[in-house]
Each structure stands twice: as structure tokens, then as C-alpha cells.
C-alpha positions in Angstrom: 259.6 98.1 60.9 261.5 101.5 61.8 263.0 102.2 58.2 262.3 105.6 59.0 264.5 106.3 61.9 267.3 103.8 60.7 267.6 105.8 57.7 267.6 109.0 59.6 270.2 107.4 62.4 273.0 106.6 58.7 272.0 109.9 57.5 273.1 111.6 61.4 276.0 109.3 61.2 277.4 110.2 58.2 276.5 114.2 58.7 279.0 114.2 61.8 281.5 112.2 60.3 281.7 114.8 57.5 281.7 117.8 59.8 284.6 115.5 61.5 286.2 115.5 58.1 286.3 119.0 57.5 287.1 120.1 60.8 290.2 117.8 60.2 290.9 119.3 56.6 290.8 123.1 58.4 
């Protein structure tokens, strides 16, 4: 089971949609 590496995918997901976020709020 590759909890790991799911967990680390989410965390890379939501990492770039905040730098989308913030590039949208500048």
C-alpha cells in the first residue's frame, strides 16, 4: 500500500494550487 506517495501526491497538489492562488491574488 503506497500511503506514502499518495499523501505526498495531495500534499504536491495542494502546494501548486496555492502558489496558483497567490499568483492570482498578486
Amino acid at each position: 500500500m503506497a500511503l506514502k506517495q499518495f499523501q505526498l501526491f495531495v500534499l504536491f497538489q495542494l502546494h501548486q494550487c496555492a502558489q496558483e492562488r497567490l499568483s492570482w491574488v498578486r
